[in-house]
Backbone as JSON, one array per atom type, in Angstrom:
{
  "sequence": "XXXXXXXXXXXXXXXXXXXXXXXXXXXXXXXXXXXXXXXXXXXXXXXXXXXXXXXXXXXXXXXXXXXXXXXXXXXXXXXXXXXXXXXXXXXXXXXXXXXXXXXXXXXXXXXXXXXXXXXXXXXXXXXXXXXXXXXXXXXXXXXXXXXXXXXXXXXXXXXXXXXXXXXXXXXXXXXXXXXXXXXXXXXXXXXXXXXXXXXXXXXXXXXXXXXXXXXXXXXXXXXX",
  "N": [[93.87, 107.52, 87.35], [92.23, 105.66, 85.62], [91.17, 104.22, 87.22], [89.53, 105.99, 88.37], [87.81, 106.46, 85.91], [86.78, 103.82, 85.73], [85.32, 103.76, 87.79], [83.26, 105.32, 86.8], [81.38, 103.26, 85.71], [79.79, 102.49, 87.77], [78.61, 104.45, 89.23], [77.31, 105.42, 87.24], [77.61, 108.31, 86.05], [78.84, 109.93, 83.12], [80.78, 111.42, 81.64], [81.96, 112.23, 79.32], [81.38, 113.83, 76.24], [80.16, 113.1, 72.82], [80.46, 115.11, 70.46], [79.1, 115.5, 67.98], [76.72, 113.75, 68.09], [75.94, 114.15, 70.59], [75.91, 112.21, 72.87], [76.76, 110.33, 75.79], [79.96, 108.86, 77.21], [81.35, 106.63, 79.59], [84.13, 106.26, 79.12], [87.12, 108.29, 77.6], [87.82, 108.3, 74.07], [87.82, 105.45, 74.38], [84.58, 104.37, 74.06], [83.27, 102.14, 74.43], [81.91, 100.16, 77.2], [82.91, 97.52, 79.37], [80.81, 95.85, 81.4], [80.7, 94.22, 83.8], [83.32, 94.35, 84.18], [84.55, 96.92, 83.95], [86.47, 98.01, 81.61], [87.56, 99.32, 79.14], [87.17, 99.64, 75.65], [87.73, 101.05, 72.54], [86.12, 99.77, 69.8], [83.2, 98.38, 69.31], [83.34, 95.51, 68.8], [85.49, 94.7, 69.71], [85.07, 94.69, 72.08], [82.7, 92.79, 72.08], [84.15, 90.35, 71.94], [86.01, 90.46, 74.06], [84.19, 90.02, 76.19], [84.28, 87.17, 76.42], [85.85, 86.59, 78.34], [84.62, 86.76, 81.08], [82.86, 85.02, 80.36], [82.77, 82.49, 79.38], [83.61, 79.23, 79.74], [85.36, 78.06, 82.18], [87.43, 75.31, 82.06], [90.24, 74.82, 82.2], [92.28, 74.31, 84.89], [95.38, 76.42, 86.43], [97.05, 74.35, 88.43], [98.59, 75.47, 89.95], [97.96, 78.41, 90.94], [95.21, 78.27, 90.97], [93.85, 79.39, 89.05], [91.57, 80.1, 86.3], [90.84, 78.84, 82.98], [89.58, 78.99, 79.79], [90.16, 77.82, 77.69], [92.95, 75.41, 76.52], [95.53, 75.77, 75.85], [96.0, 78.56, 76.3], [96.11, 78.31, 78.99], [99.23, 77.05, 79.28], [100.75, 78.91, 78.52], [100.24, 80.47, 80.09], [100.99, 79.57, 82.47], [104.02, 79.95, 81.8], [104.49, 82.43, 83.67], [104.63, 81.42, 85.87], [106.98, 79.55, 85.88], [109.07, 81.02, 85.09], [109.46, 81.21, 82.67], [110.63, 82.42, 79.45], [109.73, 82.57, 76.51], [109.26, 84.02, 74.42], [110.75, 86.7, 72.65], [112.75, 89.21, 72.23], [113.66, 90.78, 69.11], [115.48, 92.51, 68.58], [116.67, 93.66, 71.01], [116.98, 91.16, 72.6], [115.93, 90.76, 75.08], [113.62, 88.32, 77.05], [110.3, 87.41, 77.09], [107.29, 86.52, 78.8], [104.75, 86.05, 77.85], [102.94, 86.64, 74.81], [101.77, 88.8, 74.0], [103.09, 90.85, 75.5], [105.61, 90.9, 74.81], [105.01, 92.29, 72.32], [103.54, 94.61, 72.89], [106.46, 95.74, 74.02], [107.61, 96.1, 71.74], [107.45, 98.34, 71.11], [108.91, 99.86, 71.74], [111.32, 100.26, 70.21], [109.99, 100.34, 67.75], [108.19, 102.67, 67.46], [107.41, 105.6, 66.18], [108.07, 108.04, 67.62], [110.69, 109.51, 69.14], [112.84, 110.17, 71.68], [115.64, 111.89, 72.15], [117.41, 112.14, 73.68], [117.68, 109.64, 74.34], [116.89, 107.87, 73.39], [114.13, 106.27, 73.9], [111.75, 104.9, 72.5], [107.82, 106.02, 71.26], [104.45, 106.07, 70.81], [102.82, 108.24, 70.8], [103.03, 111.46, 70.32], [102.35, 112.88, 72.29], [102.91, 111.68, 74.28], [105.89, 111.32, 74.32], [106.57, 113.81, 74.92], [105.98, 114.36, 77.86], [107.52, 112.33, 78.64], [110.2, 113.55, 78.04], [110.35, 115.96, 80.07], [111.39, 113.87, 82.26], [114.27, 114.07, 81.69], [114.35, 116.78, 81.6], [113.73, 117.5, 84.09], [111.68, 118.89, 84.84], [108.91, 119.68, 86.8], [105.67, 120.52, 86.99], [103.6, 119.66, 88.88], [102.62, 120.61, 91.59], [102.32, 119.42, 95.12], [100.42, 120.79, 97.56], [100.28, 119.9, 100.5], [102.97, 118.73, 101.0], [105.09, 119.36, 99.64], [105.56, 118.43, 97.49], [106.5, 117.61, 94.37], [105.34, 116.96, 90.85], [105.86, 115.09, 87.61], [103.21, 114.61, 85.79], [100.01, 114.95, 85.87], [98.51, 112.99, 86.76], [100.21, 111.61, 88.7], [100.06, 113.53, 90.98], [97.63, 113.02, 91.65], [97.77, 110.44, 92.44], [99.93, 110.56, 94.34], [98.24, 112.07, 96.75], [96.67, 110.25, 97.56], [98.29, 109.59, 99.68], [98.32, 111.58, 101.51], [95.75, 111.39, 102.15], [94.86, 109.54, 103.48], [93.28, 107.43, 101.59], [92.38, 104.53, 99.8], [91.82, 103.26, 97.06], [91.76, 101.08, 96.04], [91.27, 97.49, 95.82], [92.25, 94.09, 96.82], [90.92, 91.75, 95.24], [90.94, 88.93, 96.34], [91.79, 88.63, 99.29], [91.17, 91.12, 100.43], [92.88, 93.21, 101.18], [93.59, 96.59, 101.07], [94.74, 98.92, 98.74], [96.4, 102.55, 97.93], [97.61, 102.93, 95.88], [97.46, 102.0, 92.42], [99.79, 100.05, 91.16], [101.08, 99.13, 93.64], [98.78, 97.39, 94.06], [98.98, 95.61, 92.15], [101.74, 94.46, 92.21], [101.05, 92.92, 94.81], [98.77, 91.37, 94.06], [100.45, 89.27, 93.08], [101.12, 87.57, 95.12], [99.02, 85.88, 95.61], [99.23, 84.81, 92.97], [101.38, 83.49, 92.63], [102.95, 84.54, 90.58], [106.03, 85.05, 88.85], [107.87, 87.21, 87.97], [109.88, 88.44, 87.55], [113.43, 87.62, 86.2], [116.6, 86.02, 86.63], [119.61, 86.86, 84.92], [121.76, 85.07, 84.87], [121.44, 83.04, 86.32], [119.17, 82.18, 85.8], [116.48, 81.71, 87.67], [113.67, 82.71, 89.65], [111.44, 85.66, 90.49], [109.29, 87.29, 92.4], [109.17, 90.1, 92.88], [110.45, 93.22, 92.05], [112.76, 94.05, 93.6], [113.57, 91.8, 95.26], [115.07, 90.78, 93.35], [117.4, 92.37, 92.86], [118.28, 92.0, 95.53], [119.13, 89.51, 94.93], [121.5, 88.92, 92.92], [123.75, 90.08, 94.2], [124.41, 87.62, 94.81], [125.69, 86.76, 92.93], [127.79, 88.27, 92.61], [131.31, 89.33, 91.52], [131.34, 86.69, 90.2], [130.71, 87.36, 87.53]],
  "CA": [[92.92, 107.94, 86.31], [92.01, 104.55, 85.33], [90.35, 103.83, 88.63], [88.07, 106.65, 88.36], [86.84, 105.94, 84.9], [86.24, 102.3, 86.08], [84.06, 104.45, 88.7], [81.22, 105.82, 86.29], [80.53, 102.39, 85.5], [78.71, 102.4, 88.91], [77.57, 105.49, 89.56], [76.29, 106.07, 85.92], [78.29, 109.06, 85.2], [79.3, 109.49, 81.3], [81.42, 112.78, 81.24], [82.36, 112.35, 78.08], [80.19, 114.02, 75.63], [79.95, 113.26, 71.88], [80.39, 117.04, 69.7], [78.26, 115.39, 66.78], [75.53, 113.14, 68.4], [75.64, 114.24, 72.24], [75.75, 110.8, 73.22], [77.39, 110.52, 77.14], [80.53, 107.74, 77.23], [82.76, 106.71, 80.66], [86.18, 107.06, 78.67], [87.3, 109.03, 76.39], [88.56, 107.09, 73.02], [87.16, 104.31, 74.75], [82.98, 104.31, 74.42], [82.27, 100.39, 74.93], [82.67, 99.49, 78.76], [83.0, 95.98, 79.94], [79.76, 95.92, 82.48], [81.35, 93.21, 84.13], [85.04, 95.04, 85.13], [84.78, 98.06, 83.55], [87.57, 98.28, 80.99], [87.59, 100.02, 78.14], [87.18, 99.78, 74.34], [87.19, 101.9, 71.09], [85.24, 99.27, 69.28], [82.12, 97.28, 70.38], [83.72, 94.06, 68.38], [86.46, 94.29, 70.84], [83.95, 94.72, 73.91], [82.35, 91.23, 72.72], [85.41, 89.38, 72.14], [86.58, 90.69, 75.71], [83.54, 89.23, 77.51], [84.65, 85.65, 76.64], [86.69, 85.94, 79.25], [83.65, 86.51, 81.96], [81.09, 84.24, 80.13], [83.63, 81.53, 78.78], [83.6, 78.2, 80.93], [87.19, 77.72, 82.23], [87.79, 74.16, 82.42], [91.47, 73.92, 82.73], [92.77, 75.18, 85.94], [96.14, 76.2, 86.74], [97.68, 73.32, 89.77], [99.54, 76.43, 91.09], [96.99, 79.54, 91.42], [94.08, 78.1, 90.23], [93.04, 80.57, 88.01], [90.66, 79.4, 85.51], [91.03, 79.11, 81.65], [88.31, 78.51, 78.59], [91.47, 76.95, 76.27], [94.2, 74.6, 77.34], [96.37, 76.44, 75.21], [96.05, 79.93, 77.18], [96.64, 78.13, 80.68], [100.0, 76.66, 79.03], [100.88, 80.45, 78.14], [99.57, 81.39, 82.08], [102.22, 78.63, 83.45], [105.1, 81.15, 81.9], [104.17, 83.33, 84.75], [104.95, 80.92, 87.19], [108.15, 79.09, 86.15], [109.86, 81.73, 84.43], [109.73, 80.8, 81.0], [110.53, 83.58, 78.42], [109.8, 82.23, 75.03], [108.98, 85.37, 73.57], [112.48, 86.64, 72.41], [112.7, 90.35, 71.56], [114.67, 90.57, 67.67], [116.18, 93.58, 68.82], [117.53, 93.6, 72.38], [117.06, 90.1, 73.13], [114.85, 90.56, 75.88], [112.7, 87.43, 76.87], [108.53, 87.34, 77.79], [106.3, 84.92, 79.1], [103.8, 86.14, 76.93], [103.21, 87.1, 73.35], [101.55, 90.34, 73.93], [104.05, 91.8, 76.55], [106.7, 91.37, 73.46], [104.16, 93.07, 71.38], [104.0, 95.84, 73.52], [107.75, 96.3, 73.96], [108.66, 96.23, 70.61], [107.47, 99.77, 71.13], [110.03, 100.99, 72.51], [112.12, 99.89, 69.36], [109.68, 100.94, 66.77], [107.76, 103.58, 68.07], [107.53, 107.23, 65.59], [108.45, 109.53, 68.3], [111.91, 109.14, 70.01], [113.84, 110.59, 72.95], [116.72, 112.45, 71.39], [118.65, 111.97, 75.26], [118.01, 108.44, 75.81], [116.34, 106.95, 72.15], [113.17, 105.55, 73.77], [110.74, 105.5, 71.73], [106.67, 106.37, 72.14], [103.48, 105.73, 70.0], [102.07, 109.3, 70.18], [104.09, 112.76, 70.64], [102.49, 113.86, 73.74], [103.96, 110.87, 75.44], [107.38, 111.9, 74.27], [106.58, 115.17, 75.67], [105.72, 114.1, 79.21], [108.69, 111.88, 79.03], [111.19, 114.36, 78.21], [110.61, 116.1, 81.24], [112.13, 113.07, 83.0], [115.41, 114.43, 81.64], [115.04, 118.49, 81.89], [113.91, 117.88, 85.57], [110.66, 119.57, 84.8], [107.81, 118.98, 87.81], [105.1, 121.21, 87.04], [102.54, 119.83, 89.37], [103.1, 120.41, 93.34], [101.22, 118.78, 96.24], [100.33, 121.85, 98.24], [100.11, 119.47, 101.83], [103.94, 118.54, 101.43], [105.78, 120.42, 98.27], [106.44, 117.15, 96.11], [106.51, 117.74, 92.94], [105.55, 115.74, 89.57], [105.82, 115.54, 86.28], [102.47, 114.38, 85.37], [98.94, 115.47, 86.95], [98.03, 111.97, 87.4], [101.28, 110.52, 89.36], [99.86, 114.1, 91.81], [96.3, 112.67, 92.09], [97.9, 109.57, 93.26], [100.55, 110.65, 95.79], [97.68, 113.44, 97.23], [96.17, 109.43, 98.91], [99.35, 109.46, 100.56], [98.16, 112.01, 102.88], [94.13, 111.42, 102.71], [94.81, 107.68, 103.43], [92.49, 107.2, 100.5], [93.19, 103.3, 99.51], [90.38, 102.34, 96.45], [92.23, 100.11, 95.19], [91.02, 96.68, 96.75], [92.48, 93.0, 96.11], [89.63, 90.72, 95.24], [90.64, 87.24, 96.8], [92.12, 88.92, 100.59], [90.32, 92.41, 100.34], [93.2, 93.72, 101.36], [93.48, 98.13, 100.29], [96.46, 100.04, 98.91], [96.73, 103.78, 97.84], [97.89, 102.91, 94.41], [97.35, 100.6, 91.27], [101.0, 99.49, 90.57], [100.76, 98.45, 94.8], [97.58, 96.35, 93.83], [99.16, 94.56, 91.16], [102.53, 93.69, 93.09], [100.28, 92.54, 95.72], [98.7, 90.1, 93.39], [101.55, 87.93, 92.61], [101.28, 86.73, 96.25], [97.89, 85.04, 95.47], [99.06, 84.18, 91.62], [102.71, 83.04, 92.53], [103.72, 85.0, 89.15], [107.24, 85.52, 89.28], [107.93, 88.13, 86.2], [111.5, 88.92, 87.43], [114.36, 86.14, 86.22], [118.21, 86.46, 86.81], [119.34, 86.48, 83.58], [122.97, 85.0, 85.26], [121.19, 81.79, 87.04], [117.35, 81.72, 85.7], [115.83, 81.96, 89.0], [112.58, 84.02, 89.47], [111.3, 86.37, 91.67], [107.85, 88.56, 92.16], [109.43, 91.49, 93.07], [112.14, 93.12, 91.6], [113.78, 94.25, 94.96], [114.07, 90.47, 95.68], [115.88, 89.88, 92.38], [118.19, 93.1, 92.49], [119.31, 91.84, 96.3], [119.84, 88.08, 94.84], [122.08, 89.71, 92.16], [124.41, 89.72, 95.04], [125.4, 85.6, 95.17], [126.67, 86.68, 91.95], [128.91, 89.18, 92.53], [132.32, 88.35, 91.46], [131.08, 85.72, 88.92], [130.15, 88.01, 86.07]],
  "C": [[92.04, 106.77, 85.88], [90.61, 103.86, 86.5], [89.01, 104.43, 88.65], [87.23, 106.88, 87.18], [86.02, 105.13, 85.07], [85.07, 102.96, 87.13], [82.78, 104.99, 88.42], [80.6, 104.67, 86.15], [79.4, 102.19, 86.7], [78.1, 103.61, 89.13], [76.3, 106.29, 87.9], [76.98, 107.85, 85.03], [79.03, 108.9, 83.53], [79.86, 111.13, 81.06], [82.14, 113.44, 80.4], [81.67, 112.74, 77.18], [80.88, 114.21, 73.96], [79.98, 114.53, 71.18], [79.31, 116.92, 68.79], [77.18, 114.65, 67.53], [75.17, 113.6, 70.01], [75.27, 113.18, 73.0], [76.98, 110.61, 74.59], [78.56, 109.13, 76.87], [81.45, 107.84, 78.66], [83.92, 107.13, 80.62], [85.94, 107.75, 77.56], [88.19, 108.59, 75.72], [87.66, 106.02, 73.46], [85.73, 103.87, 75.07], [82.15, 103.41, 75.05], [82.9, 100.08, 76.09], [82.16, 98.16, 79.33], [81.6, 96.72, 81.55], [80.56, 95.3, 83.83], [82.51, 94.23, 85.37], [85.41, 96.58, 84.89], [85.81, 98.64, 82.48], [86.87, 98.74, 79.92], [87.35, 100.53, 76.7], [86.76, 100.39, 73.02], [86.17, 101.07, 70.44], [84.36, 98.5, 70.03], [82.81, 95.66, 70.03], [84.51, 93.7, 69.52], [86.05, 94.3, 72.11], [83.5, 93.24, 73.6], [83.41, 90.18, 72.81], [86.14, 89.32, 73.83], [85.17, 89.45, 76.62], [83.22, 87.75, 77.41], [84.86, 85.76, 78.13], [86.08, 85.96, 80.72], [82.66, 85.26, 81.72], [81.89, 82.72, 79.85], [83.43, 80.74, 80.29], [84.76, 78.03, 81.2], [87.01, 76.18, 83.33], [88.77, 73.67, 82.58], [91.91, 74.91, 83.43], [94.01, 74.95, 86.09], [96.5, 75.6, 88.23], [98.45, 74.6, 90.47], [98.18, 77.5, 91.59], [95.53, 79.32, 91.38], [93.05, 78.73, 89.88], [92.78, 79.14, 86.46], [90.73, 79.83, 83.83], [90.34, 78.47, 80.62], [89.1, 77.75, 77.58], [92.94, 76.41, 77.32], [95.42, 75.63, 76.88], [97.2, 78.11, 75.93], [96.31, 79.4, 78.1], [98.09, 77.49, 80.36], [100.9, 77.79, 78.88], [100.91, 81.16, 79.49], [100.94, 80.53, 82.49], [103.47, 79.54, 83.17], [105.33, 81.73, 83.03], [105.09, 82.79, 85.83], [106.06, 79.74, 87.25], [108.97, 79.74, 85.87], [110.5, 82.14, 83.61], [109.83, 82.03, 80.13], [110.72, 83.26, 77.35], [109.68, 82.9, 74.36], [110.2, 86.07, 73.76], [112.09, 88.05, 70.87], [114.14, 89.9, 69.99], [115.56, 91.41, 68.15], [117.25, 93.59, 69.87], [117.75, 92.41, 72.6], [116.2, 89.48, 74.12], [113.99, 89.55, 76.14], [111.06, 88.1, 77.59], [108.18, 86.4, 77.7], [105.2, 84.85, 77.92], [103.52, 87.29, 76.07], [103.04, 88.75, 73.33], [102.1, 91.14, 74.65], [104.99, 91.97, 75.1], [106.19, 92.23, 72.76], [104.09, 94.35, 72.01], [105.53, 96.45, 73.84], [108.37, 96.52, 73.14], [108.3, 97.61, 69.98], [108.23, 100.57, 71.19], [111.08, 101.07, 71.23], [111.59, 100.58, 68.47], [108.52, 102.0, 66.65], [108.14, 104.61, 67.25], [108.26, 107.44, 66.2], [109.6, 109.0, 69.08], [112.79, 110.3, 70.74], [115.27, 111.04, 72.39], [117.87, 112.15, 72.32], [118.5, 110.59, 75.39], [117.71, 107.62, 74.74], [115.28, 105.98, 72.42], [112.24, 106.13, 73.09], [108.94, 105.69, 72.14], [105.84, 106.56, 70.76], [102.75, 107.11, 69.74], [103.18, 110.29, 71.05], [103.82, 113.31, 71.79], [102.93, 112.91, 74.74], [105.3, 110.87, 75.77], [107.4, 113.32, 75.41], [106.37, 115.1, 76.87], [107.19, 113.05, 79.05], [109.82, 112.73, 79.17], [111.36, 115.29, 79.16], [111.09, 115.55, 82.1], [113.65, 113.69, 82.77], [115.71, 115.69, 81.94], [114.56, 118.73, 83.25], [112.65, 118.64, 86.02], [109.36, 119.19, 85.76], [106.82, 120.06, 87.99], [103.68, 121.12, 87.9], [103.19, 119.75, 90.83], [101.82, 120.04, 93.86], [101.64, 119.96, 97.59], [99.8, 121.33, 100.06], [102.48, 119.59, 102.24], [105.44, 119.13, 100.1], [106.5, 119.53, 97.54], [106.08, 117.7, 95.27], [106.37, 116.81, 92.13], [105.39, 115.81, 88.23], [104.3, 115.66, 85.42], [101.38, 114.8, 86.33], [98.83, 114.05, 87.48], [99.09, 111.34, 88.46], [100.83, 111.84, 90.76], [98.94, 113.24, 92.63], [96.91, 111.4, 93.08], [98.79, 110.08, 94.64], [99.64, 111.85, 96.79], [96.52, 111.56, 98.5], [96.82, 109.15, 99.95], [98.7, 110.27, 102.35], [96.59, 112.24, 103.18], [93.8, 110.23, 103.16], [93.91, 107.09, 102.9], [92.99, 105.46, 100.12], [91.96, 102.65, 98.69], [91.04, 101.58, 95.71], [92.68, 98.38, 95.89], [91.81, 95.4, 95.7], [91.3, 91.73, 96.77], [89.99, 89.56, 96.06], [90.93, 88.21, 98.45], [91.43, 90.34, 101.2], [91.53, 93.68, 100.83], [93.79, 95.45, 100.03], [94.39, 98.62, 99.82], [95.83, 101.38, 97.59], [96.7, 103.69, 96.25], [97.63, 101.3, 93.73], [97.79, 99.63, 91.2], [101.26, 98.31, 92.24], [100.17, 97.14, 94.82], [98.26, 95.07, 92.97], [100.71, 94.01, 91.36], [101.85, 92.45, 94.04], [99.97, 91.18, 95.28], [99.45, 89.02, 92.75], [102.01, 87.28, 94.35], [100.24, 85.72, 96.26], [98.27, 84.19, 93.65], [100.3, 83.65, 91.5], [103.68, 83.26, 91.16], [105.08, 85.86, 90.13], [108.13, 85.94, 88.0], [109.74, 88.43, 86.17], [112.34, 87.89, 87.84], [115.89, 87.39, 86.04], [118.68, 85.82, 85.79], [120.96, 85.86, 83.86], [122.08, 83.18, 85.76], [119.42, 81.42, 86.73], [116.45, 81.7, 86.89], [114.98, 82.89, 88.64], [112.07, 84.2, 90.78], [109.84, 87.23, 91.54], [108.44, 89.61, 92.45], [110.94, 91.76, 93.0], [113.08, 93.68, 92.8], [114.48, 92.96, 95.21], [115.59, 90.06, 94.49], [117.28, 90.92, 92.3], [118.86, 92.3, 94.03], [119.85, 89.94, 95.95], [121.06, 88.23, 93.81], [123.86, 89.54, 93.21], [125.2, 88.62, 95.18], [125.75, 86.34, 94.0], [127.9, 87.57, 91.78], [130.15, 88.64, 92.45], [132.79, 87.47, 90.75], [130.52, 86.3, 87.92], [131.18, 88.6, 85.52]]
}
């Protein structure tokens, strides 16, 4: 879904229409779009604050990926990524993050309105509860009429329907190489950004992909 919002920015489509002014927008909630990358935002304040991060001079480069940063401070914050630092230290669970606003987002799950009566996660608006709780009653109301999968959500259809159109718009900027899906894309990119998000919370070690870290899990068997 995400993908093909980011898609009116080029073709000019705005299929969002205003009720009171009839004024056309790319997203919906989201009116102000980054020219640039296309992302998103309810307010315009938060559209200019965003396009620091195109226009901003980045003078301190990280020695590992060398990705580029306008404040020393933020590339000190980026290095997390890539030793496996989790200074951000959920109150609740314990949980560590590299960085501030991943905690900030997880402490959703904790204090979140709407909650999961089967499982107690929690969720910021009720129709997200409601698409979750189908994870538990088994509920898959959308089928893919090539191969009879089933899914809970329309959008998790749209995606597995490139499976069999070998559809792949989802490019990685430095190698160009294509994949099918988003979540693909952004695995992908921790081979060019040497981010390694998944640590063994038994030996600190880190890993880009959590397959790697569930079969290293293994040397420990025995010792836990």
């Amino acid at each position: 879904m995400e993908g093909n919002s980011h898609m009116h920015v080029h073709t000019g489509e705005k299929p969002f229409i205003c009720s009171i002014c009839s004024k056309g927008f790319y997203q919906h909630g989201k009116p102000f779009i980054c020219s640039v990358c296309g992302k998103g935002f309810s307010l315009q304040e938060n559209l200019k604050r965003h396009m620091h991060v195109h226009t901003a001079e980045k003078l301190f480069i990280c020695s590992i990926c060398s990705k580029g940063f306008s404040q020393q401070d933020t590339l000190k914050r980026h290095m997390c990524v890539h030793t496996g630092e989790r200074p951000f230290i959920c109150s609740v669970c314990n949980k560590g993050f590299s960085q501030h606003h991943h905690l900030k987002k997880h402490m959703d799950v904790h204090t979140a309105p709407f909650s999961c009566s089967d499982c107690g996660k929690h969720f910021l608006k009720e129709i997200q509860l409601e698409r979750h709780v189908k994870v538990h009653t088994e509920e898959r109301p959308y089928g893919c009429d090539v191969c009879k999968s089933r899914f809970i959500q329309k959008c998790h259809l749209d995606n597995h329907m490139r499976v069999h159109s070998g559809e792949k718009p989802f490019v990685c900027d430095v190698c160009s190489k294509a994949f099918s899906q988003q979540d693909r894309l952004k695995r992908h990119m921790r081979v060019h950004t040497c981010e390694k998000p998944f640590v063994c919370h038994v030996c600190s070690k880190a890993f880009s992909q959590q397959g790697n870290l569930k079969r290293h899990m293994g040397v420990h068997e025995g010792c836990m």
